[in-house]
N, C-alpha and C positions, 0 to 999 in steps of 0.2 A: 337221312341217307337211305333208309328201307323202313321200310311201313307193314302192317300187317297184311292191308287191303290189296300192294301192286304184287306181294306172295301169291297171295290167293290167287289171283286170277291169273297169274302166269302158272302156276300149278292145275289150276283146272284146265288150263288151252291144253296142256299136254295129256290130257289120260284118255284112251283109249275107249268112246266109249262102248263098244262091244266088249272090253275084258271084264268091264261090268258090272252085266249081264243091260245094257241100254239098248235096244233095238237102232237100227241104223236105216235107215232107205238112203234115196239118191236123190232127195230134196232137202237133203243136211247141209246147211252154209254155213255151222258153227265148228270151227276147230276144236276139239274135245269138248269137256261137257260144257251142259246150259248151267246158268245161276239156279235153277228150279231143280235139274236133276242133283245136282248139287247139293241141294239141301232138302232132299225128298231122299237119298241115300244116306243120309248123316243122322236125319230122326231129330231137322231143326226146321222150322219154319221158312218158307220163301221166305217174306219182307224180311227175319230176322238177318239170314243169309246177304240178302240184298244191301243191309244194313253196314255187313261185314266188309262188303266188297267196297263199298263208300265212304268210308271211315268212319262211319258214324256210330259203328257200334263199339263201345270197349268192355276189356274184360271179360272175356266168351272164358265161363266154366273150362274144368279140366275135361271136364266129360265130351264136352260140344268138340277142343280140339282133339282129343283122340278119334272124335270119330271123321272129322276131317280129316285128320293124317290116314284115316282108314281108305278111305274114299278116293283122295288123292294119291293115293299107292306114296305116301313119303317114307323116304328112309332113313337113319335111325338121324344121320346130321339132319336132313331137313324138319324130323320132326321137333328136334332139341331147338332150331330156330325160329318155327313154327312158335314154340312156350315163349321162345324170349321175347320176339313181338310181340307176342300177346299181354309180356307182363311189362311191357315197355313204362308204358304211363305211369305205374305201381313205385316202380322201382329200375332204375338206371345206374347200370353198372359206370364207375368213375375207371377211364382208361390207367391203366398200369404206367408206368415210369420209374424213375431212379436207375442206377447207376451199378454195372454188372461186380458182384461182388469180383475180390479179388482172384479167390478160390476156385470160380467159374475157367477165369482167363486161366490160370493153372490147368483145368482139365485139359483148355482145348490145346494145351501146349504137349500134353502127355499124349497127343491121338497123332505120332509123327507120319505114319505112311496113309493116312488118310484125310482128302481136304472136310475140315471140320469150320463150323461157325455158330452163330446164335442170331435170330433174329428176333421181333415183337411182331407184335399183332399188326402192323403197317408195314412187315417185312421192310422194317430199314434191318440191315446187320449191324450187328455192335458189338462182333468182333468174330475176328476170324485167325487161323492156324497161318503158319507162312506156306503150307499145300494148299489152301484156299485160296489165298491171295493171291500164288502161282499160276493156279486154274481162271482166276477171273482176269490176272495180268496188271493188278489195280490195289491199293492199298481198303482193305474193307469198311473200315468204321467211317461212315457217311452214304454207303452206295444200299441205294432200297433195288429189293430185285424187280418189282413191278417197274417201277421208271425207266432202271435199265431194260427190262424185255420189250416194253412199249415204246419207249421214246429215242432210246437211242440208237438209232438206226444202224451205225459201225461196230453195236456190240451184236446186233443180231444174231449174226453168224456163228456165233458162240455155242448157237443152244439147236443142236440137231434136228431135235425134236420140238420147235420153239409152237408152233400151232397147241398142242397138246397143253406145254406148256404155260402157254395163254389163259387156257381153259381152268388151268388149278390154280394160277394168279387170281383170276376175278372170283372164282371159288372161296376161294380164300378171304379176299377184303369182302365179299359180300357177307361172311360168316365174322369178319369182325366189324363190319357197320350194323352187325344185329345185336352185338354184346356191348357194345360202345358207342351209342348212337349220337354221345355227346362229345364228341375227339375232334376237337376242330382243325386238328394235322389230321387226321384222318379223312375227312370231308373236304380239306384242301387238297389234301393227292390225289382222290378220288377226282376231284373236278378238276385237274389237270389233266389225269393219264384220258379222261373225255374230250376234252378240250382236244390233247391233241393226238390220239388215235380213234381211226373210226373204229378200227375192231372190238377194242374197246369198249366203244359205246354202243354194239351189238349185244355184245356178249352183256354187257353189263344191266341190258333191256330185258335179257331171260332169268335174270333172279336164281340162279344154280348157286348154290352153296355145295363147297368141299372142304374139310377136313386134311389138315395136314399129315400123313402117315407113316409109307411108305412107298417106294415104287422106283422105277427105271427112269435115269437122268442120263443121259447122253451128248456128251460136249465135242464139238469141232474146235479143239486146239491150234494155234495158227505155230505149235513149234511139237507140238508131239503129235500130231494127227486125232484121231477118235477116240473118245474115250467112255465105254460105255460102265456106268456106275451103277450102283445101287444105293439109294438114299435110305437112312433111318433119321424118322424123327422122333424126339425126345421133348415131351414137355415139362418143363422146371416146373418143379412139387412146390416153387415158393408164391405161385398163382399171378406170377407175374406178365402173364400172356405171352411168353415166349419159350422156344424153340431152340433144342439142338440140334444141329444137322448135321448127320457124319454121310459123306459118300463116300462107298468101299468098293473098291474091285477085286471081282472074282479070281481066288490063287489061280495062276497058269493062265492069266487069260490076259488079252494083249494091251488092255485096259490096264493092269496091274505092271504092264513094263511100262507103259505110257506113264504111268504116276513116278517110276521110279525113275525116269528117266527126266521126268518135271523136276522133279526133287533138285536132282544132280544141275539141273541148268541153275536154276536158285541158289545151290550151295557155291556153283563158279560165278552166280553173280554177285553173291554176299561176299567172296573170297576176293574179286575184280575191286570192290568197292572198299573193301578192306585195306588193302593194296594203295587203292588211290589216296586212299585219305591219309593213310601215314605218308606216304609219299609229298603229298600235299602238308601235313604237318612240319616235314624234316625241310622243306623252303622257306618256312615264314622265320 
């Protein structure tokens, strides 16, 4: 699913090389650096370099990638991927699994004014608050959000800022097909959401790794209007590649009536459903 070698060189296409110090004219046809300059700034060999990019070479010292990551201007996620490729062949991490403790589901039950969930490293969710499920309109355990933001074209609208968003999806699975190269549900998502989105399979050609953190998430609700949020992520100490995610809206802010006002339609539809079903029990 990612390799050391198609890293490299999609990191080399992008560095600048005037930031440097590579002279430049106007008979340059190579998109950021050469394989040469490449490995003439790192204090490594041509062919060895050349070697790197071809996959022929394994095992490059800690020394060789640090001064790559220097070279390549990487930051602190890429250069942590950068290691994991490299120690691929060595040692392969076996993908996380099992079943979310009980005590977990308890948390996300205690975060009421806030839609809260848990995902894994394939961003499927495996479980979510009833404000989350509100927010996506959908019951959560089974919905991956990559799938949803690529594939299903009637949720799109969902997600304000859905472009952006794109960008930290493939961020993401490319940062978990470096830790997991062996996840064969991970590699069948992956060659689905290609399969059948182009953007997808752009974005998915530029090798960006992101890190899941924090930041602005912004939803187009089709019964509360806008909601702009703020995500925190949490990742569970028990190394099971997964994720809490709480979005919170800011006190006084119209995002935070939007929530409370999601709330209240949930609570008349649990009360409606309530209703019915006694109703429906006092017939039989």
């Amino acid at each position: 699913m990612d390799d050391l070698a198609g890293f490299l060189r999609t990191r080399r296409s992008r560095v600048d090389p005037a930031a440097v110090g590579v002279p430049v004219d106007s008979r340059r046809r190579v998109a950021g650096l050469r394989r040469e300059e490449v490995a003439h700034l790192s204090g490594v060999s041509v062919d060895y370099y050349v070697r790197l990019e071809q996959g022929r070479a394994t095992q490059p010292s800690e020394q060789v990638l640090d001064a790559l990551a220097r070279v390549l201007g990487l930051d602190e996620i890429e250069r942590g991927h950068l290691h994991r490729l490299a120690r691929q062949p060595r040692r392969r991490a076996k993908a996380p699994g099992g079943r979310l403790r009980p005590e977990l589901l308890r948390v996300l039950d205690l975060i009421p004014d806030a839609p809260a969930l848990i995902t894994d490293h394939r961003l499927d969710v495996l479980a979510g608050n009833r404000l989350a499920e509100l927010l996506y309109g959908r019951a959560l355990p089974g919905l991956n959000t990559a799938r949803h933001l690529f594939l299903e074209e009637a949720e799109r609208g969902l997600y304000a800022d859905w472009e952006t968003c794109t960008l930290d999806v493939v961020g993401l699975l490319r940062l978990a097909a470096g830790r997991y190269p062996d996840d064969p549900r991970l590699a069948s998502l992956i060659g689905e959401l290609a399969m059948g989105s182009e953007r997808f399979r752009r974005l998915w050609a530029r090798a960006d790794v992101r890190a899941r953190t924090h930041g602005r998430k912004v939803y187009r609700h089709p019964l509360v209007g806008v909601l702009e949020l703020h995500q925190e992520s949490f990742s569970l100490s028990d190394e099971s590649g997964r994720d809490l995610l709480v979005m919170s809206a800011a006190p006084g802010s119209s995002a935070e009536d939007g929530l409370r006002l999601l709330a209240g339609v949930g609570a008349g539809e649990a009360g409606a459903r309530t209703v019915a079903e006694a109703e429906a029990g006092g017939r039989e």
